[in-house]
TORPA-4810 file (N, C-alpha, C, O; in nm, 3 decimals):
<nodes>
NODE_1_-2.158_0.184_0.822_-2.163_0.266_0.702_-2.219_0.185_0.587_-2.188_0.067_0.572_X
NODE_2_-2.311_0.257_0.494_-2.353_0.179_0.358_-2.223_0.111_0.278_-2.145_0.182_0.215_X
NODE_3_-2.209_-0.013_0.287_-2.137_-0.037_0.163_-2.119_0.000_0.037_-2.017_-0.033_-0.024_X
NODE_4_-2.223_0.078_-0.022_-2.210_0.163_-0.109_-2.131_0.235_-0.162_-2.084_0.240_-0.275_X
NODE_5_-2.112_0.330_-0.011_-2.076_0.402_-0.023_-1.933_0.398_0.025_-1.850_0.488_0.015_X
NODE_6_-1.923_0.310_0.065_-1.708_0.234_0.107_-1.651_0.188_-0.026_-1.532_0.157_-0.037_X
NODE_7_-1.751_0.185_-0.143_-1.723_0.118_-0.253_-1.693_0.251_-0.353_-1.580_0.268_-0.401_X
NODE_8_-1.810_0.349_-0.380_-1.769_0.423_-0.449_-1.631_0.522_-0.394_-1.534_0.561_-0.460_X
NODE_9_-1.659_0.542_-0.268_-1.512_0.648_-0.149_-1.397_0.542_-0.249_-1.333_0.607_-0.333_X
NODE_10_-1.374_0.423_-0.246_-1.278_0.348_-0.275_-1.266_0.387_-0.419_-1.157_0.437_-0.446_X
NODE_11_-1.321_0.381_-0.485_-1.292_0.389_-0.664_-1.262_0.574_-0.647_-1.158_0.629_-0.684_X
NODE_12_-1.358_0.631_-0.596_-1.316_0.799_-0.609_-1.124_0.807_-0.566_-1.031_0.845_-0.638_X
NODE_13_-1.122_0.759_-0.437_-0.978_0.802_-0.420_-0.867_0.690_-0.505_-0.749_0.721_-0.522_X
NODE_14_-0.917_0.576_-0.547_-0.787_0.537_-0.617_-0.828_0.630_-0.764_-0.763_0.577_-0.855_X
NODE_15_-0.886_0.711_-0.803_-0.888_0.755_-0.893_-0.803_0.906_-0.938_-0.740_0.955_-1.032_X
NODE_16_-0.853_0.940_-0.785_-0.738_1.067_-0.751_-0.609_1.063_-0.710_-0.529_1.154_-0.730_X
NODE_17_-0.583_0.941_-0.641_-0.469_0.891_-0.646_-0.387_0.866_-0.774_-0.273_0.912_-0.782_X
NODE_18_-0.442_0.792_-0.876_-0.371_0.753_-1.012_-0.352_0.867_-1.049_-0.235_0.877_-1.086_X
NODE_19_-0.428_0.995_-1.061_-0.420_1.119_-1.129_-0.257_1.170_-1.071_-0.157_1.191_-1.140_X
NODE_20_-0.270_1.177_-0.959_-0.141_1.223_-0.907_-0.071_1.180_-0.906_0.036_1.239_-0.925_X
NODE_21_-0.075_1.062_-0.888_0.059_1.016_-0.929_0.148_0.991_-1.031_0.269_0.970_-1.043_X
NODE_22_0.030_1.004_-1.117_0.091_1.037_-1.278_0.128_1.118_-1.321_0.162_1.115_-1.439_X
NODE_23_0.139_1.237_-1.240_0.225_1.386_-1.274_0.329_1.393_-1.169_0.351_1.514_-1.162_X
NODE_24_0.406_1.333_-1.082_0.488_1.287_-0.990_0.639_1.277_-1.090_0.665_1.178_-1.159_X
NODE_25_0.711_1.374_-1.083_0.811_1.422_-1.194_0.882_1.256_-1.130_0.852_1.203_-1.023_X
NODE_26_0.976_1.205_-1.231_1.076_1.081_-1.232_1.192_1.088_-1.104_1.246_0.987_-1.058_X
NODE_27_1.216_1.207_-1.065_1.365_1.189_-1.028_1.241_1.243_-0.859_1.327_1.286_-0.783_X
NODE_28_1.163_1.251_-0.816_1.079_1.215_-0.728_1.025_1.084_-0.657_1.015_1.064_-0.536_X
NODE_29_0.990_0.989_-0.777_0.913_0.902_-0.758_0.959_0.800_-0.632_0.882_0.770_-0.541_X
NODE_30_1.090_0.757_-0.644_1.175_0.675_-0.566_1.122_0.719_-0.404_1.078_0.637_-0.322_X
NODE_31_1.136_0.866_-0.380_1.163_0.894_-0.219_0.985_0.868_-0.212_0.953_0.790_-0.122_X
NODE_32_0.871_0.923_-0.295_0.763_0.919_-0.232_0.752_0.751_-0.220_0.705_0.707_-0.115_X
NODE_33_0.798_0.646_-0.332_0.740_0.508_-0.281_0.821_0.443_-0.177_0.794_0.335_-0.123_X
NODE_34_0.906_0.505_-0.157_0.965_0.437_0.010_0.868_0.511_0.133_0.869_0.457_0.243_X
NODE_35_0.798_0.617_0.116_0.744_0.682_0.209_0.598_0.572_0.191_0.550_0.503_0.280_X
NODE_36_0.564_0.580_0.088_0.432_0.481_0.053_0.432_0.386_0.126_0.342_0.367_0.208_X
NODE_37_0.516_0.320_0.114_0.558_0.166_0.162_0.536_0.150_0.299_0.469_0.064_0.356_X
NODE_38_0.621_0.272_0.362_0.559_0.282_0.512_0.415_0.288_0.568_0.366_0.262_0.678_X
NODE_39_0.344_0.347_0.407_0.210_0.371_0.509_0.109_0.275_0.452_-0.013_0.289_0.467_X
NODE_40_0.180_0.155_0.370_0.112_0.054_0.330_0.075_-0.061_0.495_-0.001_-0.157_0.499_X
NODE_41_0.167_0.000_0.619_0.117_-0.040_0.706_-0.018_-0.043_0.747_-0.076_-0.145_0.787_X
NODE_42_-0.075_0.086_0.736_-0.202_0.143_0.793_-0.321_0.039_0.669_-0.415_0.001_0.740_X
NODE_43_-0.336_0.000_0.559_-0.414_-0.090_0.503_-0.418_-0.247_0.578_-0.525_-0.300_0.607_X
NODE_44_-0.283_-0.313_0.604_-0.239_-0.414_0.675_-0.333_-0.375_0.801_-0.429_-0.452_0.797_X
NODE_45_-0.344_-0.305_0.889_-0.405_-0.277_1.019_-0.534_-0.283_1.052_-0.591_-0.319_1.154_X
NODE_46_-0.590_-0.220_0.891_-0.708_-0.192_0.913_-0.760_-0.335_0.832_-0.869_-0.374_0.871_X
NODE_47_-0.718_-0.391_0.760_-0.772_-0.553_0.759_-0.769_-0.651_0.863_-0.854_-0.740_0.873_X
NODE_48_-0.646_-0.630_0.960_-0.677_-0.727_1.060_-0.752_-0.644_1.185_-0.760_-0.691_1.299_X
NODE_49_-0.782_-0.572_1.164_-0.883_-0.469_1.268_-1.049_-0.543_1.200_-1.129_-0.593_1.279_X
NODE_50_-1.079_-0.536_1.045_-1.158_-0.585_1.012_-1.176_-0.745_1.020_-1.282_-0.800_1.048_X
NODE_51_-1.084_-0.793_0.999_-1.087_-0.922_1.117_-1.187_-0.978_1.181_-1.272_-1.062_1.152_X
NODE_52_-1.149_-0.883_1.318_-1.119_-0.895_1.446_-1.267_-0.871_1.444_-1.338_-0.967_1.474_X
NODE_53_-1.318_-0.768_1.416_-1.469_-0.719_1.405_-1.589_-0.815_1.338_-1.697_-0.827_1.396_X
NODE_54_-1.564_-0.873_1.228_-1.670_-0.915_1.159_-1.624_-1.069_1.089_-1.549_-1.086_0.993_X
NODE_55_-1.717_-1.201_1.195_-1.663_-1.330_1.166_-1.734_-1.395_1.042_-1.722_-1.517_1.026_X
NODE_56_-1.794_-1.332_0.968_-1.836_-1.397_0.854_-1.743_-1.454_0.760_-1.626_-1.415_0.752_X
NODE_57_-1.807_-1.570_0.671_-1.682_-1.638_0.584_-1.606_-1.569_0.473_-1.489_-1.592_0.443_X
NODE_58_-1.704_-1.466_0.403_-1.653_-1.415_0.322_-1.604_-1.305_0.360_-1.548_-1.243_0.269_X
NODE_59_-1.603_-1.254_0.463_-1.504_-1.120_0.547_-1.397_-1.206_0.603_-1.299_-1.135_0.625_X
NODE_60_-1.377_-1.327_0.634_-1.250_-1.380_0.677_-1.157_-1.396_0.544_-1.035_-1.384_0.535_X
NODE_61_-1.231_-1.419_0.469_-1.124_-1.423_0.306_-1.121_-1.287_0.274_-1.001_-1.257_0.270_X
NODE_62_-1.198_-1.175_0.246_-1.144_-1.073_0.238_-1.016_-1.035_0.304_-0.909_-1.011_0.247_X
NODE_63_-1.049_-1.032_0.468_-0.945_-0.992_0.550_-0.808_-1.083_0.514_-0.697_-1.046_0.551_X
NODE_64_-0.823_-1.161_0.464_-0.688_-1.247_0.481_-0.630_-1.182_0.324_-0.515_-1.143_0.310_X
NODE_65_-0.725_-1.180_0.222_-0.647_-1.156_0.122_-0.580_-1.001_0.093_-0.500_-0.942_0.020_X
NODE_66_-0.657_-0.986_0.183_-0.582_-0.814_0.200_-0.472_-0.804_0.296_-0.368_-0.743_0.274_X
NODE_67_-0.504_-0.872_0.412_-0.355_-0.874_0.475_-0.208_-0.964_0.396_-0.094_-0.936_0.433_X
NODE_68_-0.228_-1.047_0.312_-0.151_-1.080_0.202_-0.096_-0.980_0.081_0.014_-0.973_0.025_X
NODE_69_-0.183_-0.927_0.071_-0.174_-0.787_-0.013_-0.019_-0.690_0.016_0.096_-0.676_-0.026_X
NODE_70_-0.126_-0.633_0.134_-0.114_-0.545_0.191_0.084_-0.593_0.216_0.176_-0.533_0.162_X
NODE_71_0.096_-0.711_0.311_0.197_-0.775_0.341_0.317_-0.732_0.174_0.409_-0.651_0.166_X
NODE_72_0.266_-0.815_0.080_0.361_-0.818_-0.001_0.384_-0.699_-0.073_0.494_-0.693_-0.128_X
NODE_73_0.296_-0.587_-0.087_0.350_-0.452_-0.049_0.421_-0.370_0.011_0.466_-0.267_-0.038_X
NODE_74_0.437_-0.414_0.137_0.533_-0.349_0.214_0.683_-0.462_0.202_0.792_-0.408_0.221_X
NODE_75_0.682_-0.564_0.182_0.775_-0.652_0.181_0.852_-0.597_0.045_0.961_-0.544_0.061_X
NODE_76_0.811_-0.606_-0.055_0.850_-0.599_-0.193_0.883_-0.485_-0.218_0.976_-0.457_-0.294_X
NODE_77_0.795_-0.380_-0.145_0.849_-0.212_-0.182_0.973_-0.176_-0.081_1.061_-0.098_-0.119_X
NODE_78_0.977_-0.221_0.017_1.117_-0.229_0.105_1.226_-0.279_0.033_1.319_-0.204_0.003_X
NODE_79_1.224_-0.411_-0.003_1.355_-0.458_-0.096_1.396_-0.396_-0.236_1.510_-0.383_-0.282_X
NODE_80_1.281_-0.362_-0.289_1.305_-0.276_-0.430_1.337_-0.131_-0.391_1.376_-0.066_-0.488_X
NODE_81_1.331_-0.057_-0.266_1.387_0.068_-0.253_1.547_0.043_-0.193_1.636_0.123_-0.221_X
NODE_82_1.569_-0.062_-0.119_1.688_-0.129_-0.052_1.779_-0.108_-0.171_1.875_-0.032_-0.182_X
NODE_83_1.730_-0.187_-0.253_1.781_-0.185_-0.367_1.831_-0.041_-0.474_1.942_-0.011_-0.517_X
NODE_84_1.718_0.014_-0.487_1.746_0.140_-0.532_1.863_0.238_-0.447_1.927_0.326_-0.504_X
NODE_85_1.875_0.212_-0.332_1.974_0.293_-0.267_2.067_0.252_-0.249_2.133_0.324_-0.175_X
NODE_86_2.140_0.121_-0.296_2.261_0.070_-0.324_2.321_0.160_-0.412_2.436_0.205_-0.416_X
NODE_87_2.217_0.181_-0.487_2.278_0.182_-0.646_2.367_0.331_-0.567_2.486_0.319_-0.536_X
NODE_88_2.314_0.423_-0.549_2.358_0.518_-0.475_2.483_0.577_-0.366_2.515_0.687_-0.321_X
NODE_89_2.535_0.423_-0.353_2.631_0.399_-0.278_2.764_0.409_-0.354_2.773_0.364_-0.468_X
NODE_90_2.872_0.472_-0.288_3.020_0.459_-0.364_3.054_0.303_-0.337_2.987_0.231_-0.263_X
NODE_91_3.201_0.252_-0.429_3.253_0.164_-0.441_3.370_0.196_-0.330_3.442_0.117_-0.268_X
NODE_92_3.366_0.296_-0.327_3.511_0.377_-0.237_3.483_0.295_-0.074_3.571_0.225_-0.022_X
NODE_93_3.383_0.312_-0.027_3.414_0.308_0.106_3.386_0.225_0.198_3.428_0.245_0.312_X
</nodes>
């Protein structure tokens, strides 16, 4: 595929993405970013899929810095929802 065009697809949807998510009422937000978090897998996948495919130097630093990314996304949004659902918990039981 034109790089081009992986570049502008990329700016179009984080653009439609920000839109929406900025009208995402408050007492929502929590359940969709634990659902997020899960599918922050599928970015992780598709960097070490890109990997695997293309050994150039500057696609090996891409791929790595995105699987770092990607990684501390799902790491960090797991413990900060962990977290959020404590809060949720009684003292009772």
């Amino acid at each position: 595929m034109n790089e081009l065009f992986l570049v502008l697809l990329f700016i179009g949807t984080a653009l439609v993405g920000y839109k929406i998510i900025s009208h995402v009422p408050s007492l929502l937000h929590t359940p969709l970013m634990s659902g997020m978090n899960a599918l922050s897998g599928i970015p992780l996948l598709g960097a070490i899929q890109a990997f695997h495919n293309d050994l150039t130097i500057i696609s090996i630093i891409l791929c790595l810095l995105g699987v770092f990314i990607a990684s501390i996304n799902i790491i960090g949004g797991f413990g900060i929802t962990g977290r959020m659902l404590k809060m949720f918990k009684s003292s009772r039981g």
